[in-house]
C-alpha positions, 0 to 999 in steps of 0.5 A: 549472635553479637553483631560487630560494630560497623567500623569494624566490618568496614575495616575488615574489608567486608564487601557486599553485592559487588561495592566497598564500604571503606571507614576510618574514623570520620570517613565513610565511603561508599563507592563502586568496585572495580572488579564489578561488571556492571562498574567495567560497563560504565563508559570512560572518560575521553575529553576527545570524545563529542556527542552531539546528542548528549549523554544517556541515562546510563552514560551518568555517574552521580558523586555526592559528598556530604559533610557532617557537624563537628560532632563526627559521623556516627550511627546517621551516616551508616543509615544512609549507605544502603540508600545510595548503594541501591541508587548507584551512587557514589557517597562519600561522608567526611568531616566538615572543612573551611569553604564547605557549601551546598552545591550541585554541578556537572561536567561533560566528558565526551559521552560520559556526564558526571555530576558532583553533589555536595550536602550536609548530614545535619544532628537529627539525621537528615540530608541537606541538599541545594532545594531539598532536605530529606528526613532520615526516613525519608530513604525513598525519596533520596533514591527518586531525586537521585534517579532524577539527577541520573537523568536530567543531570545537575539542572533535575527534572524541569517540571513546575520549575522557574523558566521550566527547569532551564538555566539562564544561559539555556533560557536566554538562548532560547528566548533569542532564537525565538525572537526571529520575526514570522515571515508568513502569514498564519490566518486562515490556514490548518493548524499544522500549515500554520506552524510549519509557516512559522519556521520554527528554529531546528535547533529547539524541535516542535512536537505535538503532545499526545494530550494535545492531539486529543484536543485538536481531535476533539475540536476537528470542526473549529475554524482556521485561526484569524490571527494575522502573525507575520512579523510577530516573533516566532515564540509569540505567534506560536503561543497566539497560535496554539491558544485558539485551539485551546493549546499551548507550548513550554520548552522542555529539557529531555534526558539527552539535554535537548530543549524542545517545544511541546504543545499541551492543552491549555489547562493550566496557562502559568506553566505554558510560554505566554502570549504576550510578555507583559513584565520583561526585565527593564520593560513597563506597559508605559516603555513598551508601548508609549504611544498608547498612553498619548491622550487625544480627543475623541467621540464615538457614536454608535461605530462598530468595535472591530473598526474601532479597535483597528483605527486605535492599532493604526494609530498608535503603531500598537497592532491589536489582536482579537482572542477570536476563537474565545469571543466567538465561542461567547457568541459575541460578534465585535464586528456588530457590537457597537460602541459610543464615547462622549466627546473629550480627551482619552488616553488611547489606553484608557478608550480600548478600556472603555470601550472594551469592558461593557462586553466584557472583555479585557485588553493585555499591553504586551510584547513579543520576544523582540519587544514588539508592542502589541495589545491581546483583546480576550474575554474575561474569565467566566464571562458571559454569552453577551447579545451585539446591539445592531448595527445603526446606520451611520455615515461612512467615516473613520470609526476613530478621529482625533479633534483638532 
């Protein structure tokens, strides 16, 4: 049997499994039917209409519009209807005009949410969309991407993306309300009073990851955390919180359009919210903390490392705070380390290096969300077990005196 050519059973009027196939000489249009039950469930607009929960999945239609070459629609554009059939979607594929770009964008319409895409048929039969190209046989990856966005709306599924998947107006949003100073002092108490005390905002709720769970249990025996956070903004004493049990956070947009903080083991620290901002915009270790980098004489003989990295915090205004959990897990006491320094001029910067370094740890210049300075003191990576010098007997004097 001779099959009809396509134009002519989209002219007839063919419909299959409840949608239309409308085509005119360089339209194809794929669409739901109105007589389709499932398309009367869908919920109407109604601008009047607020939720303050955002839409579900299936409060979601998603519209794509793709425009071809010059050289018309053709066979590639039949090939890609089933593939938005299946997913839900309505496809349109017209010819190019003026202005045409690659864009994806929602809007908000009571409990209803519709997002508009617009890509590009190119000549070799593959899809062009803002981040994604999709080869012509690449049919099922077309339908996950499109479930995604059935989902997550026009922002997709954050996972690994560039400020986990927010935009700039939710990140900057987020990055403001958590900049609110800790008003109560987190060492020496549970982990979970400890997080309650931080007063997290409401607006961005905090929840422990099943992965996460695991670890606490695993570390059940693990002491409180020594890490005095109080007047630390709430996103870095969350982040330095977390870390002394192996744990972090990272801001996750859920279906609804929600943002909420999700503790994760601390496997992989480039996707977790830092401890400490190092490279803000407009921010330098220089500018954030300036008094680190004023010179001053000094001579150390044989003092005690945490004295001495206490005095420099004191007097340099720049709190400096001790990866506690991590040191004590190499064995290394900084209360008994002793550290010696020849008589002459250091820049305060140059001196916690130096003094630091021959028990292999490392020092970070960074700041919280306020732009508080402060310097994060932890292990290197794969640093080994180093045994402390004991203590020496020594006159009761300041562990750090600048000379006249």
């Amino acid at each position: 049997m001779r099959r009809m050519p396509f134009a002519s059973v989209a002219l007839a009027g063919l419909f299959v499994a409840g949608w239309v196939v409308q085509v005119s000489a360089q339209l194809y249009e794929v669409r739901p039917n109105k007589n389709d039950p499932a398309y009367r469930r869908r919920p109407r607009a109604d601008p009047q209409m607020k939720d303050a929960n955002g839409p579900a999945t299936g409060d979601t239609r998603i519209n794509v519009e793709v425009f071809t070459g010059e050289q018309g629609v053709g066979y590639h554009a039949q090939r890609w209807e089933s593939v938005f059939e299946q997913a839900g979607a309505n496809l349109r594929i017209r010819s190019p005009m003026p202005g045409d770009k690659l864009s994806i964008r929602e809007k908000q319409y009571g409990k209803l949410r519709e997002v508009f895409v617009v890509g590009r048929l190119e000549t070799n039969g593959s899809l062009s969309f803002p981040g994604h190209v999709f080869k012509a046989s690449e049919g099922g990856a077309v339908g996950e991407w499109l479930a995604e966005l059935k989902s997550y709306g026009s922002q997709g599924n954050p996972r690994g993306k560039v400020l986990w998947g927010l935009n700039t107006d939710q990140f900057e949003s987020l990055f403001r309300a958590l900049g609110t100073p800790v008003e109560t002092e987190t060492a020496d108490v549970p982990l979970e009073e400890a997080i309650k005390g931080l007063a997290l905002p409401e607006r961005y709720p905090f929840r422990m990851s099943y992965a996460a769970q695991q670890v606490e249990a695993a570390a059940g025996g693990r002491s409180k955390s020594k890490l005095q956070l109080r007047g630390f903004s709430q996103g870095t004493a969350l982040a330095l919180l977390l870390s002394q049990y192996d744990l972090g956070f990272r801001p996750e947009r859920t279906p609804a359009g929600k943002i909420e903080l999700v503790a994760v083991p601390a496997d992989n620290p480039e996707s977790l919210w830092p401890t400490g901002w190092e490279h803000l915009q407009g921010a330098s270790p220089v500018s954030i903390a300036p008094k680190l980098f004023e010179q001053t004489t000094v001579e150390l003989k044989d003092q005690k490392l945490a004295e001495v990295l206490e005095a420099i915090g004191q007097k340099t205004n720049t709190p400096v705070l001790l990866d506690s959990a991590h040191i004590d897990a190499r064995g290394l006491d900084v209360g008994s380390v002793l550290v010696s320094v020849e008589r002459r001029r250091y820049a305060w910067v140059s001196l916690l290096t130096r003094i630091t370094s021959p028990s292999f740890l490392t020092t970070k210049i960074c700041c919280d969300e306020a732009r508080r300075p402060f310097v994060w003191v932890t292990p290197l990576k794969n640093a080994g077990t180093l045994r402390p010098k004991r203590p020496a007997k020594r006159a009761a004097a300041p562990p750090v005196e600048p000379a006249n």
